[in-house]
C-alpha positions in Angstrom: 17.4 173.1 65.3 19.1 175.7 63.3 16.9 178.2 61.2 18.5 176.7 58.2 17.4 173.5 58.9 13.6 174.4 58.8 12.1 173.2 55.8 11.2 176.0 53.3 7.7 177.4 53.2 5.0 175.7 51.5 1.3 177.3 49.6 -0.7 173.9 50.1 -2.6 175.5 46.6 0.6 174.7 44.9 1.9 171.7 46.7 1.0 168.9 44.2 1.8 165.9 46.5 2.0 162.6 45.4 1.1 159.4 47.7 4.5 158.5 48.6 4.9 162.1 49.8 1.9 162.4 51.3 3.2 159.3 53.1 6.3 160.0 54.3 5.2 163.9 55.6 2.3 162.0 57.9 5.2 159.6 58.9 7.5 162.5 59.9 5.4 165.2 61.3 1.3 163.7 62.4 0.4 161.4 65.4 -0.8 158.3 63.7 -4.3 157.9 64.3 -5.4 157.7 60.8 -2.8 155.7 59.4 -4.7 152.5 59.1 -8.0 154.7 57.2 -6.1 156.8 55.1 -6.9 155.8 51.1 -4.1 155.7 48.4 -5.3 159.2 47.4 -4.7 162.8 47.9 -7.3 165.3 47.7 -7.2 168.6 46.2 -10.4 169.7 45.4 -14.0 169.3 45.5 -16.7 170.0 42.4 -20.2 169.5 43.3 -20.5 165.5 44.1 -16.9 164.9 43.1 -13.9 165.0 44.9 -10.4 165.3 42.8 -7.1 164.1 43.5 -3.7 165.6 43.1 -3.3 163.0 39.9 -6.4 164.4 38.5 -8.4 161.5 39.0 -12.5 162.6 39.8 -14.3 160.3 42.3 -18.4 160.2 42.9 -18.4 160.7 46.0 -20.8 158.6 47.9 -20.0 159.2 52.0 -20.3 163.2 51.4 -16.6 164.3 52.6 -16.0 160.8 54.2 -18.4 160.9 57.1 -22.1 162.5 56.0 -20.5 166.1 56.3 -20.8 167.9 52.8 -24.3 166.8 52.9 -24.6 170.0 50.1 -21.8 169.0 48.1 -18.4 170.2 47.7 -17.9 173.9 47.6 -21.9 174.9 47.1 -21.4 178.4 45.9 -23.8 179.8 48.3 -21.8 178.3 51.3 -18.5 179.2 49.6 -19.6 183.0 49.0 -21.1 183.7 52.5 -17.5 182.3 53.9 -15.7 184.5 51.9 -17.7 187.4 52.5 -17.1 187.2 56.3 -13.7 185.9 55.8 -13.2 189.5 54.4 -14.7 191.4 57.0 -14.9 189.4 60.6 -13.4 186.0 61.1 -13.5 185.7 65.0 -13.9 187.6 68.3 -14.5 186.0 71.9 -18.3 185.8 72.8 -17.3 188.5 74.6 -18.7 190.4 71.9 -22.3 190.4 69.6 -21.9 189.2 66.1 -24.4 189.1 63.9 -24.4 185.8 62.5 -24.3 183.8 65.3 -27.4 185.6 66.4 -29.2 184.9 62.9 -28.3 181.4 63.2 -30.3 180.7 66.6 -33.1 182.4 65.7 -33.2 180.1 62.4 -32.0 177.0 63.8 -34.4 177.4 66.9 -37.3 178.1 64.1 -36.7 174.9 63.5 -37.0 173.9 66.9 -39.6 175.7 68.6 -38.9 176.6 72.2 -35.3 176.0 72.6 -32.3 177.7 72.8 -29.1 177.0 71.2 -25.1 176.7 72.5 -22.4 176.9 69.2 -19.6 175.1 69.4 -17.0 173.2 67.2 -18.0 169.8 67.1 -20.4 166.6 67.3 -17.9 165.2 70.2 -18.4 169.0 71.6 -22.3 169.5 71.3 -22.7 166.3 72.6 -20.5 166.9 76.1 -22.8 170.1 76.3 -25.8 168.2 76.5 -24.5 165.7 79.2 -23.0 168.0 81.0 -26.5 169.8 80.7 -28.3 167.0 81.9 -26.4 166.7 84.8 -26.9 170.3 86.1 -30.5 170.0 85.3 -31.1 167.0 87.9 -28.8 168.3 90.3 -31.3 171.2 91.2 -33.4 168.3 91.8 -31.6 165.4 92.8 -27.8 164.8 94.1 -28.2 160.8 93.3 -30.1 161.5 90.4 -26.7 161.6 88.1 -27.4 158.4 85.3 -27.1 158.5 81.6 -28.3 155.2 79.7 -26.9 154.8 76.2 -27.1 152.7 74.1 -24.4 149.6 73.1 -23.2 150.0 69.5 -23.8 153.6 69.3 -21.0 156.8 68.8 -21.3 160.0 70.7 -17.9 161.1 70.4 -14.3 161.1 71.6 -14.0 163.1 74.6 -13.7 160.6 77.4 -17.4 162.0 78.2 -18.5 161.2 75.0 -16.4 158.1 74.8 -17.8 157.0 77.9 -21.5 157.4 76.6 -20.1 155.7 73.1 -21.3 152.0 73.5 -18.3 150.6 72.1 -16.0 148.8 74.2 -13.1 148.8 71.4 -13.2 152.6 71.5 -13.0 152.9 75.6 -10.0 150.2 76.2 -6.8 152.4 77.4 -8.9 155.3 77.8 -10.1 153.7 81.7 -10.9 155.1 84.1 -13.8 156.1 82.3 -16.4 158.8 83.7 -18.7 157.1 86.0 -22.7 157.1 86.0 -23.4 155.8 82.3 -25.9 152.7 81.8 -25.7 150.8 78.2 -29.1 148.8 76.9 -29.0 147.0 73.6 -30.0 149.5 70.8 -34.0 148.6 69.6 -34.4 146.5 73.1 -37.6 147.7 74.3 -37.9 146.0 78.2 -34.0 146.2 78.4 -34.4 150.1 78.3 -37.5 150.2 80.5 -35.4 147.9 83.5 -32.3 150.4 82.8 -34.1 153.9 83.4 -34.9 154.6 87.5 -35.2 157.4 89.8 -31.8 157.6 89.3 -31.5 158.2 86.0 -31.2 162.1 84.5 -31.2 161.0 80.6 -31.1 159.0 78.0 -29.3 159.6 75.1 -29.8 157.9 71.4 -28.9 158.4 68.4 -32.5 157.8 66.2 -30.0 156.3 63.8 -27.0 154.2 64.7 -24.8 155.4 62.0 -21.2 154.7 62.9 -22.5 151.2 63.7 -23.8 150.5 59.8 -26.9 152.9 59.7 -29.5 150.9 62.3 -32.6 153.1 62.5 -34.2 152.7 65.3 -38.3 151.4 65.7 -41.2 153.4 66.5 -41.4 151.7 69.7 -38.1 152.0 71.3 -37.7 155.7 70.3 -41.8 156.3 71.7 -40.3 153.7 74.9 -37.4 156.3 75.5 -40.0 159.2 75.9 -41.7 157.5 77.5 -39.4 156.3 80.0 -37.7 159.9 80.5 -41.6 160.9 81.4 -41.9 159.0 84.0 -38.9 159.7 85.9 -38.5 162.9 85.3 -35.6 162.3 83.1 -34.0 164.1 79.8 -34.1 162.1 76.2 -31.1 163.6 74.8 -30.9 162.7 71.3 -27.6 162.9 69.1 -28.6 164.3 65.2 -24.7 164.7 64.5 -25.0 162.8 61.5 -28.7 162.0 61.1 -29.8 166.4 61.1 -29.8 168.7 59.1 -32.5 166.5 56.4 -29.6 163.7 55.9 -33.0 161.1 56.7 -35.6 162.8 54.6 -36.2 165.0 57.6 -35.2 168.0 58.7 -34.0 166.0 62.0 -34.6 162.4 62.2 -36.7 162.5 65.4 -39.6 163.9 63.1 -40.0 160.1 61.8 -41.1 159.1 65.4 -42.4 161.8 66.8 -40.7 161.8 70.0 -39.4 165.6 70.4 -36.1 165.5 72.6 -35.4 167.7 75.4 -31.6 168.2 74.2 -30.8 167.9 70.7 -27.4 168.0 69.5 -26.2 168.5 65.6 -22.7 169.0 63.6 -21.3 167.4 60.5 -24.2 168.9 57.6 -24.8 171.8 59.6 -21.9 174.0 58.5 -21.8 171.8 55.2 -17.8 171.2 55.7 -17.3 173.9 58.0 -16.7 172.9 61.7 -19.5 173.9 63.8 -21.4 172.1 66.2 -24.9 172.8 68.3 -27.1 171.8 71.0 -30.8 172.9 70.9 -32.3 172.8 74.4 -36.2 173.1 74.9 -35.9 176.4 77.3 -36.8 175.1 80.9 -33.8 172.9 80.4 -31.6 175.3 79.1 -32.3 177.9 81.5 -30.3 175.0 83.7 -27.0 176.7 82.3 -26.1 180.1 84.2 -23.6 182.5 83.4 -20.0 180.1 84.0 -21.4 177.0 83.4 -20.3 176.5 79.9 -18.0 177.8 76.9 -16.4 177.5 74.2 -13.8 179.6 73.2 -14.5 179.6 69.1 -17.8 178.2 69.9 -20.1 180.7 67.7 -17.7 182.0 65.9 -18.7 184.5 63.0 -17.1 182.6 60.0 -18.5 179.4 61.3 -22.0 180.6 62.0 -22.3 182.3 58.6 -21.4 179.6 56.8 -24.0 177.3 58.7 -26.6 180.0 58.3 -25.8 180.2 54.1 -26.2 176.5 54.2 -29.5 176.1 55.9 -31.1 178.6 53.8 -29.6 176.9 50.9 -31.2 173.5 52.8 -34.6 174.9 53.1 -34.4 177.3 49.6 -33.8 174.3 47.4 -36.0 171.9 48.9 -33.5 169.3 49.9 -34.5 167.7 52.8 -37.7 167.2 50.1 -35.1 166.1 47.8 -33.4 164.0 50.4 -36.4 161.8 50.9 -37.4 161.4 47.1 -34.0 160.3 46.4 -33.9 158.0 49.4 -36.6 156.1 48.1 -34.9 155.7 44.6 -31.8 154.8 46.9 -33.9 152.0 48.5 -35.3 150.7 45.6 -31.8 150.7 43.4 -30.1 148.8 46.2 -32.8 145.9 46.5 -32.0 145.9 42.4 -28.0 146.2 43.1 -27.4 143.6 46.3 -30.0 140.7 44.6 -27.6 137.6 44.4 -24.3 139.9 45.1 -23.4 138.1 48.5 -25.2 140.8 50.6 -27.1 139.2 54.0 -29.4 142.5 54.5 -29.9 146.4 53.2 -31.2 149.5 55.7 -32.2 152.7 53.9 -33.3 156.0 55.8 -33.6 158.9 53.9 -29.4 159.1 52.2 -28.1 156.9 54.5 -27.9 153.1 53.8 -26.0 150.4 55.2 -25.4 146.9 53.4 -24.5 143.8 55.9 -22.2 141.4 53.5 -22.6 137.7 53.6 -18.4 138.0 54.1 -16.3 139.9 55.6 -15.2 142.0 52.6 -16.2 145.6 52.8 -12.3 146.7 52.2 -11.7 145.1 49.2 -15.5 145.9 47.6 -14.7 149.4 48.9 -11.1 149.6 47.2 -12.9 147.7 43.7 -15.1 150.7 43.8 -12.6 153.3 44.4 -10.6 152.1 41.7 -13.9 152.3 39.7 -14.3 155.8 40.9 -16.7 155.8 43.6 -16.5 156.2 46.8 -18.0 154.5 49.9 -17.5 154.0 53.7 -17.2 150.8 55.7 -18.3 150.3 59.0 -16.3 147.3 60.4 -15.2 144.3 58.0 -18.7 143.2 57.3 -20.7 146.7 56.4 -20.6 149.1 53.6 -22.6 152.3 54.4 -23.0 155.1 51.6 -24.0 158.9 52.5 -24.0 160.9 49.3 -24.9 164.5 49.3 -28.5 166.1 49.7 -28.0 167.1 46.0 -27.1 164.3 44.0 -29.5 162.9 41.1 -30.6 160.1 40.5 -28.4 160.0 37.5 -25.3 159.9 39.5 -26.3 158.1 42.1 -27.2 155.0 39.4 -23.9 156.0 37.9 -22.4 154.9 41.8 -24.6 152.1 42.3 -23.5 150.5 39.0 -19.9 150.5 40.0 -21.4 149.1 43.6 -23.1 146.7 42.1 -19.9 145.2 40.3 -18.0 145.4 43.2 -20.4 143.3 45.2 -20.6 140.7 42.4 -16.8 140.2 42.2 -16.5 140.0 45.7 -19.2 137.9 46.5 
């Protein structure tokens, strides 16, 4: 291609693009693995629990960035002026080097987890191939056979084929085969299917307390206590994935904390760099001192800008109270929705904290989810039947009635 022929050079901060254009660059230029989620919008900026589009439209947004990730809302000054601050002075070196932040942010996230130790990297998908890949190492100084990871069916870990592996999802694995041997599935909540699936040859278990890509399923007292129990008595690992659940999204700080069954290996993402990428596992020590010097890496894994931005938005977390919050408004969540789904064609309603998903009678989450778009809300979907909604750690109760209003007609006309 001639140098003429490259198109001239655009500042996305004055690039007002319209659908159609939006459109036709993904068609040109991206790999289309979004083309069948993308909505009729185009985001250009966030305000608090509103997201705007490039038409100037403002949307309550109820799915906090599309997938529980601005779990502080959009642009939280706090977050926005520690980013800029390091931006300024440090944005990355290898960890070849110290950096300050990264160091911070252990010792505060580990504060939170007494007796581990933390590895940063990029991603859920990415913490979550640390841990299994932790696990493994740990029952090799013990066992050569003892290599097993049962997951459960229905649940999301990821899409490395690691992580897709231990996903439960069979439409996720097809074309993807062969996938990476040694994972067991049991059927989420299934007490005496777990118990038959863990042996002598198993080296963890790995949950999520929450099924949240599934439509928000929480899981009961007794399978999570069953899992712990299990791992006890063969010496395994319960590895439990927080991606979307940590970080106070349940009323928690992590969702474990409802059950009381501490992990070994705990992996978090999404809300923890409050739309920053950053990802973590937390490992109680004896099993991280399974990882030597080689065994594991990550090239921006830690990086400075990423770890100070996490670290602003966990003291924001714990300054403000929001996991606090988080639960208070849960329970106004819970309450609302029985209100909002009575007589709207809705078969059944699960509430954790500010996550909630909402079974239809019919399969028609898309259209209730494009009626409440146009009404200026937005929501997620979680399959044709399920609507899930995941507002920010900071909304009110004001706005979230404001949302739940538009929901509520939605549901009515679609019925």
């Amino acid at each position: 291609m001639k140098s003429s022929e490259h198109p001239e050079p655009v500042n996305p901060a004055s690039k007002h693009l319209s659908i159609d254009e939006a459109r036709a660059l993904e068609r040109d230029h991206l790999i289309g693995v979004y083309v069948t989620i993308r909505q009729p919008m185009v985001i250009e900026r966030g305000e608090g629990e509103y997201l705007v589009d490039t038409e100037g439209r403002r949307y309550l947004d109820l799915v906090s960035g599309g997938r529980a990730v601005t779990t502080l809302g959009h642009c939280p000054e706090p977050v926005v002026e520690a980013l800029c601050e390091q931006a300024r002075s440090l944005m990355h070196v290898s960890n070849d080097f110290y950096t300050p932040s990264q160091l911070l942010l252990a010792r505060e996230l580990t504060a939170h987890f007494p007796g581990s130790r933390a590895f940063f990297c990029n991603s859920g998908a990415e913490a979550n191939e640390a841990a299994i890949k932790l696990a493994r190492k740990h029952a090799h100084a013990r066992s050569a056979e003892k290599v097993e990871i049962v997951t459960a069916l229905d649940s999301f870990h990821g899409r490395t084929l690691a992580t897709l592996t231990a996903t439960g999802q069979p439409k996720y694995q097809k074309g993807f085969e062969p996938l990476v041997p040694g994972f067991r599935y049991v059927k989420f909540n299934d007490v005496e299917g777990l118990r038959a699936a863990v042996n002598d040859k198993t080296c963890a278990v790995m949950l999520e307390p929450v099924l949240g890509e599934a439509g928000v399923y929480p899981a009961t007292q007794g399978f999570m206590g069953a899992a712990r129990e299990c791992c006890d008595r063969v010496g395994a690992l319960l590895i439990l994935d927080e991606v979307q659940t940590g970080m106070g999204r349940t009323g928690k700080m992590f969702a474990w904390q409802h059950y009381g069954a501490r992990p070994d290996i705990m992996t978090l993402a999404k809300g923890l760099g409050a739309g920053f990428p950053i990802g973590a596992m937390l490992a109680d020590e004896r099993v991280a001192a399974s990882f030597g010097p080689g065994d594991h890496a990550s090239t921006f894994g830690g990086n400075a800008l990423a770890c100070a931005t996490a670290l602003a938005a966990l003291h924001m977390l714990v300054e403000e109270r929001l996991v606090e919050k988080a639960a208070d408004s849960g329970a106004h969540l819970a309450g609302r929705l029985a209100e909002v789904t009575r007589d709207a064609g809705v078969a059944d309603v699960r509430c954790i904290g500010l996550m909630a998903g909402i079974t239809l009678a019919h399969p028609r989450a898309a259209a209730v989810k494009e009626t409440c778009r146009k009404g200026g809300v937005l929501i997620a979907s979680a399959g044709d039947s399920i609507l899930r909604l995941l507002p920010p750690l900071t909304i009110s109760t004001a706005r979230l009635d404001e949302g739940l209003g538009v929901l509520r007609e939605a549901l009515r006309q679609h019925a």
